[in-house]
N, CA, C and O atoms as a MOPAC input file, in Angstrom:
PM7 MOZYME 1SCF
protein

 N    -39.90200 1     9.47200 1  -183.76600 1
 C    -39.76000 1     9.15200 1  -185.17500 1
 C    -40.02400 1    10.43300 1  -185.97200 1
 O    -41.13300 1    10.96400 1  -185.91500 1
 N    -39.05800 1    10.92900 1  -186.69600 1
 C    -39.40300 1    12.10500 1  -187.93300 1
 C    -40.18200 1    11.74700 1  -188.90700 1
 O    -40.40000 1    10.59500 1  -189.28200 1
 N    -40.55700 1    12.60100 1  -189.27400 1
 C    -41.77300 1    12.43600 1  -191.00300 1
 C    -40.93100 1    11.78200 1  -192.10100 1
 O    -41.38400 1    11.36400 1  -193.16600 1
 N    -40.01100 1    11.75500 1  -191.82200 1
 C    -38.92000 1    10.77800 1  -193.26300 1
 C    -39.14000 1     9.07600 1  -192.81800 1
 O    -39.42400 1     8.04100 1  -193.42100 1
 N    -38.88400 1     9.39700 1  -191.66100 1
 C    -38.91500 1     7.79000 1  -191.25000 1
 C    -40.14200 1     7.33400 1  -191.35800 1
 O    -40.31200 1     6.24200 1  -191.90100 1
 N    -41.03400 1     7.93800 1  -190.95500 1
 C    -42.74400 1     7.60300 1  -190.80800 1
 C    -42.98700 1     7.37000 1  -192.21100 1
 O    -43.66800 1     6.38200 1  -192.48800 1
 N    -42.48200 1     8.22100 1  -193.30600 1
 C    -42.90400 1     7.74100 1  -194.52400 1
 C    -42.08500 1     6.84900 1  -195.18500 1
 O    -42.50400 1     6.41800 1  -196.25900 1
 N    -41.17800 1     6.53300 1  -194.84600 1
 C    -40.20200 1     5.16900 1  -195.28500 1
 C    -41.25300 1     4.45100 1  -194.67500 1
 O    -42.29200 1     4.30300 1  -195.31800 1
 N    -41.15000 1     3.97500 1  -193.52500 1
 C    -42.34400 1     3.04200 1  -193.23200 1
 C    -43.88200 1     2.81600 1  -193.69800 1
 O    -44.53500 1     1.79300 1  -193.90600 1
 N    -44.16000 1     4.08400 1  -193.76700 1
 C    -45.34800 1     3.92500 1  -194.44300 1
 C    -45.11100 1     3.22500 1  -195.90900 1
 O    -45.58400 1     2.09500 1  -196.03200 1
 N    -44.44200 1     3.77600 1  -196.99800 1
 C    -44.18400 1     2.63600 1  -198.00000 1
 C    -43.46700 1     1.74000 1  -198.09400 1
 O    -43.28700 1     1.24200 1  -199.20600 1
 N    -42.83400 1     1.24800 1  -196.99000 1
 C    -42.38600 1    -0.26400 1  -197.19400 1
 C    -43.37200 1    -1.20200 1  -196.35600 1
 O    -43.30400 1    -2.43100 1  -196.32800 1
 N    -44.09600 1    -0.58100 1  -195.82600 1
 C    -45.63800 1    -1.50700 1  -195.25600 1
 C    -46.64500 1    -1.45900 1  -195.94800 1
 O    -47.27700 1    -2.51500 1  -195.92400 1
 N    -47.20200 1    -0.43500 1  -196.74900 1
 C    -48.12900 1    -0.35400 1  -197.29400 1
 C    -48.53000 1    -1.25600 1  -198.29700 1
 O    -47.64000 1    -1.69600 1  -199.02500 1
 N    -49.61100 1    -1.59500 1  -198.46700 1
 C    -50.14500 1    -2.72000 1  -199.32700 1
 C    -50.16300 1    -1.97100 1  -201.00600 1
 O    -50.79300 1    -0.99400 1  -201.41100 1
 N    -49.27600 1    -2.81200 1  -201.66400 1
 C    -49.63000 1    -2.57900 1  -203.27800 1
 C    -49.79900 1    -3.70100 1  -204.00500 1
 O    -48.93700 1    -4.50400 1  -204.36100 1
 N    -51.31700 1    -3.71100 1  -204.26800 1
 C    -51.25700 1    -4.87900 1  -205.16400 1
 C    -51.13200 1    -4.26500 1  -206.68400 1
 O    -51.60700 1    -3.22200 1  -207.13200 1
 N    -50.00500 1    -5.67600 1  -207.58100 1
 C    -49.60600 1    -5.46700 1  -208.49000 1
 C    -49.84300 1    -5.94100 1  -210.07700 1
 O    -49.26700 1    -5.79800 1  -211.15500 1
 N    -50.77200 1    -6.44400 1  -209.67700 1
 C    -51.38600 1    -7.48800 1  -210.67300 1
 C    -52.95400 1    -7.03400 1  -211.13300 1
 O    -53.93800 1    -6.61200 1  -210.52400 1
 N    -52.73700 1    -7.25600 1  -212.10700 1
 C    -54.58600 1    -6.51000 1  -212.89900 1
 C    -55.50600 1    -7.56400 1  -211.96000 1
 O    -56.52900 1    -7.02700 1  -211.53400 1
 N    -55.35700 1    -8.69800 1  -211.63800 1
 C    -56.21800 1    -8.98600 1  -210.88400 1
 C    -56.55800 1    -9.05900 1  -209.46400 1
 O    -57.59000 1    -9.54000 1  -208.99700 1
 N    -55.32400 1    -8.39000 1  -208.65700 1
 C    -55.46400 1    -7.81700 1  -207.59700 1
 C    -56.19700 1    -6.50500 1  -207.21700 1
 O    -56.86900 1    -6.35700 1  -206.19600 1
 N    -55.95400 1    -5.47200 1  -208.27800 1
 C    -56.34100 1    -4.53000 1  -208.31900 1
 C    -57.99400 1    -4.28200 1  -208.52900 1
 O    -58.66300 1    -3.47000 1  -207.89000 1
 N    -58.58000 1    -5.36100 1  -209.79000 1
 C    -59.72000 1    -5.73100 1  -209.79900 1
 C    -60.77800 1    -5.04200 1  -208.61300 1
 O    -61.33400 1    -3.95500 1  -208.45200 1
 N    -60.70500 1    -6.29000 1  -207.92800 1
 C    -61.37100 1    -5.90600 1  -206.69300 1
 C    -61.61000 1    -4.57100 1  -205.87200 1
 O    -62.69500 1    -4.12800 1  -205.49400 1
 N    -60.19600 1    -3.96600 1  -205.66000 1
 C    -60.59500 1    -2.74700 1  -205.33500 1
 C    -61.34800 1    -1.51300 1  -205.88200 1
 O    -62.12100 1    -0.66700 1  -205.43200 1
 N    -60.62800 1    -1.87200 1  -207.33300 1
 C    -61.91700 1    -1.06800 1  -208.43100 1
 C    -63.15800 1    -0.95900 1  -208.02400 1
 O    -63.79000 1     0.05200 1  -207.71600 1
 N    -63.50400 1    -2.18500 1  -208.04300 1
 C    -65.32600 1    -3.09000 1  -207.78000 1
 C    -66.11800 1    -2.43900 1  -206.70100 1
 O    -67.32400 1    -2.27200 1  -206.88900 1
 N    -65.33600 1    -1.90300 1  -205.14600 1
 C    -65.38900 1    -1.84000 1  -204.54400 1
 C    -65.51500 1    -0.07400 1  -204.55900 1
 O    -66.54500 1     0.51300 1  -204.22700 1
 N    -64.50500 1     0.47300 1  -204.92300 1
 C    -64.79100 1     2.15000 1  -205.32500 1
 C    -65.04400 1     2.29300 1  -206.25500 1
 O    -64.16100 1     2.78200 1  -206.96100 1
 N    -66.27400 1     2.00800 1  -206.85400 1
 C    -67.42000 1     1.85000 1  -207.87800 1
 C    -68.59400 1     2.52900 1  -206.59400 1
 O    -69.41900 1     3.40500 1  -206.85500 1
 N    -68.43000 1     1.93000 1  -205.30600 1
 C    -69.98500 1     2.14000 1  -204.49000 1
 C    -69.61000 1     3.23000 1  -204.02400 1
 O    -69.86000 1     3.35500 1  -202.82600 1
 N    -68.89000 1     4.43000 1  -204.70800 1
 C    -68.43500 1     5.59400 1  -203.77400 1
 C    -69.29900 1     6.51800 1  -204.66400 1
 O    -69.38500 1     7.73100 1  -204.47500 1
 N    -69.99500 1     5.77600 1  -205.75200 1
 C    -70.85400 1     6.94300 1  -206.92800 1
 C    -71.86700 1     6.75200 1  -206.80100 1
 O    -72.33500 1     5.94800 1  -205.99300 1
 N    -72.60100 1     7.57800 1  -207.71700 1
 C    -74.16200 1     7.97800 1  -207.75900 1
 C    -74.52000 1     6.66800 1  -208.32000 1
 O    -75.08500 1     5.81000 1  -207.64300 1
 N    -74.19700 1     6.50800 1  -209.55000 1
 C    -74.50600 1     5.28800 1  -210.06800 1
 C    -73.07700 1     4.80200 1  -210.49100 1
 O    -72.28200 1     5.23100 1  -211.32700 1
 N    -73.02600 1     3.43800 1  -209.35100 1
 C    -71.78800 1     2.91900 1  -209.99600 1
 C    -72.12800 1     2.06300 1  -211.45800 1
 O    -73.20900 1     1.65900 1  -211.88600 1
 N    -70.76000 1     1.96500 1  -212.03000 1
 C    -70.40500 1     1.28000 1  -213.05100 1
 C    -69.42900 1     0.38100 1  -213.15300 1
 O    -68.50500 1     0.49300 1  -212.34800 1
 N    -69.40000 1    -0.32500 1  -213.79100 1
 C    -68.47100 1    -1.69100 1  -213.95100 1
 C    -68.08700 1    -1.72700 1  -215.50700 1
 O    -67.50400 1    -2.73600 1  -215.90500 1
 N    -68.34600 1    -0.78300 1  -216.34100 1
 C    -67.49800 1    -0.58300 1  -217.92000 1
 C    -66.38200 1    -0.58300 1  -217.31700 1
 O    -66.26000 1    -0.25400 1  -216.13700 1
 N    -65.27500 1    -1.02000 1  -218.19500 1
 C    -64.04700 1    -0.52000 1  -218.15800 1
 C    -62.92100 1    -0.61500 1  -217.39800 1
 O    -61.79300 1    -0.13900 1  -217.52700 1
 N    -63.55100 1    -1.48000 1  -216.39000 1
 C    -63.10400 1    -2.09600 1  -214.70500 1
 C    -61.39800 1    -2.54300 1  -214.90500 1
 O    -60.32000 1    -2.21500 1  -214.40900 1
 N    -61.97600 1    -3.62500 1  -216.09700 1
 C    -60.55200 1    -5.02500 1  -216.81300 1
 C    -59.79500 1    -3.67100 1  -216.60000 1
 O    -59.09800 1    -3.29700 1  -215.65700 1
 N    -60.19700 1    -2.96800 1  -217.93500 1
 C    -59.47800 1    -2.16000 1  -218.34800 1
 C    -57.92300 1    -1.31200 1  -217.52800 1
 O    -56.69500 1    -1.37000 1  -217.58500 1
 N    -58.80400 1    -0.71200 1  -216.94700 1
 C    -58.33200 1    -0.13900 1  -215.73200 1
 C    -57.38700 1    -0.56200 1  -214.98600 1
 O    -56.33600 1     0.04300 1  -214.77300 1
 N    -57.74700 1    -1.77400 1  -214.48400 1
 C    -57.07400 1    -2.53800 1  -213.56700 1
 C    -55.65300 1    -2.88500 1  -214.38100 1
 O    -54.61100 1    -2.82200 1  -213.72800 1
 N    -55.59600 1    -3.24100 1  -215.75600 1
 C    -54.36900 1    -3.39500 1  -216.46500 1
 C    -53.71800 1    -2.11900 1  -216.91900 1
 O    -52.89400 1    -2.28400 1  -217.81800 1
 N    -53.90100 1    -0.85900 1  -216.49900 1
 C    -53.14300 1    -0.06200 1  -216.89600 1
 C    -52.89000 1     0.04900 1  -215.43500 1
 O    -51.80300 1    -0.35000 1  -215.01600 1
 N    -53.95400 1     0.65200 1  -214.43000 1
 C    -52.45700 1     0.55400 1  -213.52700 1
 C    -51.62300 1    -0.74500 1  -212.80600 1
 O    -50.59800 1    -0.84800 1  -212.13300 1
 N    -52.47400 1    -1.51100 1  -213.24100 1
 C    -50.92300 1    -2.68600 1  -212.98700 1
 C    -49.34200 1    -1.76500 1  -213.44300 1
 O    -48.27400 1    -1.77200 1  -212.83200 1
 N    -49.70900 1    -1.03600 1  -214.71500 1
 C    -48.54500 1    -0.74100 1  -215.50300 1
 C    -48.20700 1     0.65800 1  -214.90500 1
 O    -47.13600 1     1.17300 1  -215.22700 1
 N    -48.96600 1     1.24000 1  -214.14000 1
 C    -48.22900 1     2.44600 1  -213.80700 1
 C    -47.64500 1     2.04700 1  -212.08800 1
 O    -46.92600 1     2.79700 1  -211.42700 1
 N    -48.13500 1     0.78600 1  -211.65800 1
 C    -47.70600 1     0.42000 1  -209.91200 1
 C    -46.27400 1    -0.00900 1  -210.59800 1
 O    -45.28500 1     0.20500 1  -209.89800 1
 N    -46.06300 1    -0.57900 1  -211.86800 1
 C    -44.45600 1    -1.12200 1  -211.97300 1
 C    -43.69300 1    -0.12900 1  -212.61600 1
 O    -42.55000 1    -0.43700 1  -212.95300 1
 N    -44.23800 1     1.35700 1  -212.92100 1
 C    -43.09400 1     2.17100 1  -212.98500 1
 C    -43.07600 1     2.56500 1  -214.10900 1
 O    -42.03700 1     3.04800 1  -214.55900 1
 N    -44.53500 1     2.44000 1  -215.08300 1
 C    -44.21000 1     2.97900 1  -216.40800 1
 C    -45.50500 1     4.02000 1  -216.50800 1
 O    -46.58900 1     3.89000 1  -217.07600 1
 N    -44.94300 1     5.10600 1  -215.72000 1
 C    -45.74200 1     6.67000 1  -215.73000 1
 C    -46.32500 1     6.95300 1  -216.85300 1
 O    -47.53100 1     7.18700 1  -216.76800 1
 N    -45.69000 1     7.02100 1  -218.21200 1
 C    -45.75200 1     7.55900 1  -219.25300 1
 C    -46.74200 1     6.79000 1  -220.11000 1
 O    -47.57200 1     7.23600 1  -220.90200 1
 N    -46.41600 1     5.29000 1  -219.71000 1
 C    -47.45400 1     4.58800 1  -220.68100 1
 C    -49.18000 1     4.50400 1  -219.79200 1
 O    -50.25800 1     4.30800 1  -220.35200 1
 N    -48.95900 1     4.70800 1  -218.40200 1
 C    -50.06100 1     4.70800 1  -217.92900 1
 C    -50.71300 1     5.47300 1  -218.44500 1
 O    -51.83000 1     5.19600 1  -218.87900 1
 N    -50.09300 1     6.80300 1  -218.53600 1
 C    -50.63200 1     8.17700 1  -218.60500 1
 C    -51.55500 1     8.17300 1  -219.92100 1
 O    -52.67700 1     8.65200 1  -220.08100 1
 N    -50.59900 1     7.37700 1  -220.94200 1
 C    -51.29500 1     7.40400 1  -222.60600 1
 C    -52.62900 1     6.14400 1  -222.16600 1
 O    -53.81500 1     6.11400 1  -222.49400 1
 N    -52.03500 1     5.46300 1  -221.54300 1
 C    -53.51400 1     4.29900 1  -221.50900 1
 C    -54.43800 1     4.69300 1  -220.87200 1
 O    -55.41800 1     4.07200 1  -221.28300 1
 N    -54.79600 1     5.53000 1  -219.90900 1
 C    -55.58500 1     6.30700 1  -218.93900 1
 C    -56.33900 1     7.06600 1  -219.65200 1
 O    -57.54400 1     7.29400 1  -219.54900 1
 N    -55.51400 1     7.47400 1  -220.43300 1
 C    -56.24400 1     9.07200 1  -220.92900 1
 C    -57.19900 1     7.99800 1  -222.31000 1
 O    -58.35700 1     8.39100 1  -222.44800 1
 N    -56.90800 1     7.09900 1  -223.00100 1
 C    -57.63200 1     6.37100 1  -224.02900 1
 C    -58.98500 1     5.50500 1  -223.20800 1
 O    -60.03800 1     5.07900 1  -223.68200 1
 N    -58.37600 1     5.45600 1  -221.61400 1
 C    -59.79100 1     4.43400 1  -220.95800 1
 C    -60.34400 1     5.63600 1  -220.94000 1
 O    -61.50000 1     5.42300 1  -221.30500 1
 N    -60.19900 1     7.04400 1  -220.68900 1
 C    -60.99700 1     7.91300 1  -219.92000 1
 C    -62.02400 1     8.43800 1  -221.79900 1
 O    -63.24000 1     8.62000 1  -221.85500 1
 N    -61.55600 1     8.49100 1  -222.38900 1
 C    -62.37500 1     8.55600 1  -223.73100 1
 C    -62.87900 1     7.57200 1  -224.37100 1
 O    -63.58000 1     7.75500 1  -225.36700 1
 N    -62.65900 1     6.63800 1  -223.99800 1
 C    -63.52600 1     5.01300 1  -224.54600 1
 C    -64.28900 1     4.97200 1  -223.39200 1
 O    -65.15500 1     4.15400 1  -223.69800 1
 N    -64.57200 1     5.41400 1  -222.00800 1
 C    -65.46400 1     5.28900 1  -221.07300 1
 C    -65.59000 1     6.40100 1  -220.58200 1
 O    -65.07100 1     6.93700 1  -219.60300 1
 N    -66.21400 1     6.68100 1  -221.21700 1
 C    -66.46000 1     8.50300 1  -220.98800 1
 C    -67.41900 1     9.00700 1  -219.85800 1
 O    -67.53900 1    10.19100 1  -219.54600 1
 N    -68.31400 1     7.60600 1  -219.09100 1
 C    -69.04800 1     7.92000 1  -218.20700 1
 C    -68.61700 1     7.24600 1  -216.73100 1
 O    -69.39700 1     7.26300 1  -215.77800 1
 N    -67.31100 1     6.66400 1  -216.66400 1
 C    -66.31000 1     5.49300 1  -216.02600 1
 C    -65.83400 1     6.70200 1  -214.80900 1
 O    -64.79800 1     7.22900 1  -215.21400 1
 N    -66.25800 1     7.28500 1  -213.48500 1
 C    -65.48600 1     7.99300 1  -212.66000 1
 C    -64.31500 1     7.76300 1  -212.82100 1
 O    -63.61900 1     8.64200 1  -213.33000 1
 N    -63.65400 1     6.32400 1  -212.37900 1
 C    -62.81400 1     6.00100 1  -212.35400 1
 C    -61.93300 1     5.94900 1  -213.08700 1
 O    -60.84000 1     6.20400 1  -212.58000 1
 N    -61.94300 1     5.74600 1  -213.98400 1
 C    -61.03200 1     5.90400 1  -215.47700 1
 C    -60.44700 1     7.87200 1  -215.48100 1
 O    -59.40800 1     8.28200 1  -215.99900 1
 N    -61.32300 1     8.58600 1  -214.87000 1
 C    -60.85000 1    10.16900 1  -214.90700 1
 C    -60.37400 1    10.29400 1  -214.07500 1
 O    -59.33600 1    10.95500 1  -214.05800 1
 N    -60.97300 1     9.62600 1  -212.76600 1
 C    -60.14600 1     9.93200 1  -210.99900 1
 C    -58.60800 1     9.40600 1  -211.64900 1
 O    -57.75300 1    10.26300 1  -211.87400 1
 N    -58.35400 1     8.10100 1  -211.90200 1
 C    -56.93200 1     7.57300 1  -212.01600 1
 C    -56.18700 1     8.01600 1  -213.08800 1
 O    -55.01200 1     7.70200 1  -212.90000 1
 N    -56.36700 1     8.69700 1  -214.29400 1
 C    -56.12800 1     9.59900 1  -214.93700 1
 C    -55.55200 1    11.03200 1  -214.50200 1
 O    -54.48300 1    11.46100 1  -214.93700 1
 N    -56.54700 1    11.88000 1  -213.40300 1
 C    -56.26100 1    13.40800 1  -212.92000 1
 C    -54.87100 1    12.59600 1  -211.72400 1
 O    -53.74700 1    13.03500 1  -211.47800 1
 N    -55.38000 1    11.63800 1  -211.33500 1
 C    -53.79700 1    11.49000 1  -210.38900 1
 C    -52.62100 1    10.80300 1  -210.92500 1
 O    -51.73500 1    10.78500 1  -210.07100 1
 N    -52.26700 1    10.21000 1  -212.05500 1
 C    -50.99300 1    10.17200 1  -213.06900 1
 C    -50.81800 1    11.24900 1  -213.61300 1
 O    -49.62200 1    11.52700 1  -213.70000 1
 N    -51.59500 1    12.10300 1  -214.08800 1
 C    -51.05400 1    13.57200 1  -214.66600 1
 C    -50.88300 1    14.58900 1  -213.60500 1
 O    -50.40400 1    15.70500 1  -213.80600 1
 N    -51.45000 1    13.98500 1  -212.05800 1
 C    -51.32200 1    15.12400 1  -211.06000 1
 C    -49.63200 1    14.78000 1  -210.78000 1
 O    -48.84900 1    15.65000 1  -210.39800 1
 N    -49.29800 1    13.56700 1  -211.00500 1
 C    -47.86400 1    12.69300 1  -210.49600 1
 C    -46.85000 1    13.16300 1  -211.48800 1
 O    -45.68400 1    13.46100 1  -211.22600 1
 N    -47.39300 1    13.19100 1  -212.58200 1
 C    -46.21300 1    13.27600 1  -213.83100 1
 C    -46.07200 1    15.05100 1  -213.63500 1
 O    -45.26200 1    15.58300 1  -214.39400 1
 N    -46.66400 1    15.76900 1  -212.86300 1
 C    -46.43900 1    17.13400 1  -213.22400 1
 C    -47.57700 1    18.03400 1  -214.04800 1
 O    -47.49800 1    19.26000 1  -213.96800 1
 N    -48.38600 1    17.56400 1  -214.65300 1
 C    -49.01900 1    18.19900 1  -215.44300 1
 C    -50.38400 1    18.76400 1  -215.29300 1
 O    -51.39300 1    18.53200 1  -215.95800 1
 N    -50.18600 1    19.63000 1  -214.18300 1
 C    -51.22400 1    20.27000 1  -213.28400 1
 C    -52.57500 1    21.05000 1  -214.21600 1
 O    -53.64800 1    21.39700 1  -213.72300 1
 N    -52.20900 1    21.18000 1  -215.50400 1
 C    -53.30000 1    21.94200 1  -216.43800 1
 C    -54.05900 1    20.56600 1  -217.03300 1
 O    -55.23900 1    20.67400 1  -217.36700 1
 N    -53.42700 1    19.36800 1  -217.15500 1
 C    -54.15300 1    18.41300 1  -217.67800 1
 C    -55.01300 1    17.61200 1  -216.73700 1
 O    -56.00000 1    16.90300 1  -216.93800 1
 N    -54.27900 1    17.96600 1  -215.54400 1
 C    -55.26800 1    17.10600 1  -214.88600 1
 C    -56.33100 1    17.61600 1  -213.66200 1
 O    -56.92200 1    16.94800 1  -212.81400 1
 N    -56.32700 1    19.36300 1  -213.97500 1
 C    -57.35200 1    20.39800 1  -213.55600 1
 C    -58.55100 1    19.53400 1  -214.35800 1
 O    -59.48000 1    19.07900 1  -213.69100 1
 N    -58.49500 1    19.29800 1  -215.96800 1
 C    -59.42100 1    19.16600 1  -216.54800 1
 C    -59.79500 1    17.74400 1  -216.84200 1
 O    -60.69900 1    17.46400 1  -217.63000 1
 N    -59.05800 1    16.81500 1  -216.17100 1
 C    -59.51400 1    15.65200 1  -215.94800 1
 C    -60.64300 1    15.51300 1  -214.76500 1
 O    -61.73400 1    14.94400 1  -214.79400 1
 N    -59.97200 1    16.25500 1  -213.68700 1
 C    -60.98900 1    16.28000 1  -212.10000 1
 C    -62.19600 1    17.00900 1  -212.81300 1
 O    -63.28400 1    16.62300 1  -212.38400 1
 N    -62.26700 1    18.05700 1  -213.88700 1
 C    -63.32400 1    18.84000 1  -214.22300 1
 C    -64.38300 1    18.10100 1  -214.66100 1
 O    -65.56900 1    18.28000 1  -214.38500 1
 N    -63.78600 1    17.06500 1  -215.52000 1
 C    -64.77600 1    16.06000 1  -216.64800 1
 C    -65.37900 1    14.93600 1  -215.62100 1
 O    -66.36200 1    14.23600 1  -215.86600 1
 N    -64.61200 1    14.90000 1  -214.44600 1
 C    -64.94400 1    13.86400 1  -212.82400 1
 C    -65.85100 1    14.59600 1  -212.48600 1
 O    -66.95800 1    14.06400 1  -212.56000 1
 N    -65.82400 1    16.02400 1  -212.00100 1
 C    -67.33400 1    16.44100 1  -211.35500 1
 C    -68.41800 1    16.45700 1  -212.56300 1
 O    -69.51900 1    16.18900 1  -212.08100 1
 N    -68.49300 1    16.66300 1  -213.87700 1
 C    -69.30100 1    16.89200 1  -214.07500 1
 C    -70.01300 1    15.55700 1  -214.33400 1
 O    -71.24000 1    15.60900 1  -214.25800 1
 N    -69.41100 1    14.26500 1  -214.65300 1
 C    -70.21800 1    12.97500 1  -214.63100 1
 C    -70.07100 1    12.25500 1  -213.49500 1
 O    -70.27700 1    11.05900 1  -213.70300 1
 N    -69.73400 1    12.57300 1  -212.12700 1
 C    -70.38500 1    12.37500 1  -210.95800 1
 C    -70.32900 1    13.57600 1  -210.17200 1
 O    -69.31700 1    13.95600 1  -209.58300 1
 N    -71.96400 1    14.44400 1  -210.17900 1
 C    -71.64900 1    15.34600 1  -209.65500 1
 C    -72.38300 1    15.47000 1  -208.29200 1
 O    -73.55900 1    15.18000 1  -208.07000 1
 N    -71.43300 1    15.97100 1  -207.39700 1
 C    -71.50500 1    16.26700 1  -205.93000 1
 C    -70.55400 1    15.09300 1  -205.27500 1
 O    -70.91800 1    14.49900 1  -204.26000 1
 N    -69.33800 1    14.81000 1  -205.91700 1
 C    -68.51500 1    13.96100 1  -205.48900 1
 C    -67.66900 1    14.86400 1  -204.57900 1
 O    -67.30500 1    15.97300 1  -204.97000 1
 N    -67.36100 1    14.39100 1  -203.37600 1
 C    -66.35700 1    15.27800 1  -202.22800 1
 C    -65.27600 1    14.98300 1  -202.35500 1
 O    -64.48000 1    15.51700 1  -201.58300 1
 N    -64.66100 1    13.84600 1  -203.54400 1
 C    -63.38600 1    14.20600 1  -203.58900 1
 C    -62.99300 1    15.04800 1  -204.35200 1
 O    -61.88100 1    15.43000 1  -203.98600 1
 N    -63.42000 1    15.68000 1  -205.47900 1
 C    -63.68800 1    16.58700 1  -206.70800 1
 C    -63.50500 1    17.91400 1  -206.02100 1
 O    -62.45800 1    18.49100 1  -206.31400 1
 N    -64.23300 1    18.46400 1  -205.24300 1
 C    -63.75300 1    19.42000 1  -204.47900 1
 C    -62.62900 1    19.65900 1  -203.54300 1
 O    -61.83300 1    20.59700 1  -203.49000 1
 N    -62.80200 1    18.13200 1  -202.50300 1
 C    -61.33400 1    18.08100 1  -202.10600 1
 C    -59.74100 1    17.94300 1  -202.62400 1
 O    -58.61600 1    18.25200 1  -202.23200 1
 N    -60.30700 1    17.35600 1  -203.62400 1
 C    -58.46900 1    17.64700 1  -204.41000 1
 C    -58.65200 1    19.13200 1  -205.46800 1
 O    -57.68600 1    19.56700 1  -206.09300 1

């Protein structure tokens, strides 16, 4: 099997849930990957990317970036933020999204790793 095929398969198997309340949960769940998790902003979240799993990049991007400043202490709201602007192209905006991620959870290993 080539790497084209492996990744066709990989996304036509892969699990996407599409619904703010599917997504929920997983939120909830990478919340326990922080220093101190949080649960602000969770709903929130979960209904914008509902809206960026069905294909609307642009509006995620504007709703992301408004959770990530109405929850300014929310990892999550900046992690899913630096990776729609890492997706849309916009590698200077979302240097300084991962930036505003280490500094309100700091010693996070994905922060360094991406």
């Amino acid at each position: 099997m080539n790497r084209e095929a492996f990744e066709r398969l990989v996304g036509e198997t892969a699990y996407h849930p599409t619904t703010p309340e599917a997504i929920l949960p997983e939120l909830e769940r990478q919340t326990l990957y922080h220093l101190e998790p949080r649960r602000e902003g969770l709903e929130d979240l979960a209904d914008a990317l509902a809206r960026a799993f069905a294909g609307s990049l642009g509006e995620a991007e504007r709703l992301l970036a408004g959770l990530a400043s109405q929850y300014r202490e929310q990892p999550l709201c900046h992690y899913y933020l630096f990776a729609v602007q890492r997706q849309a192209g916009d590698v200077a905006a979302a240097k300084q999204s991962l930036g505003h991620l280490g500094r309100i959870d700091p010693g996070d290993p994905m922060v360094d790793l991406l």
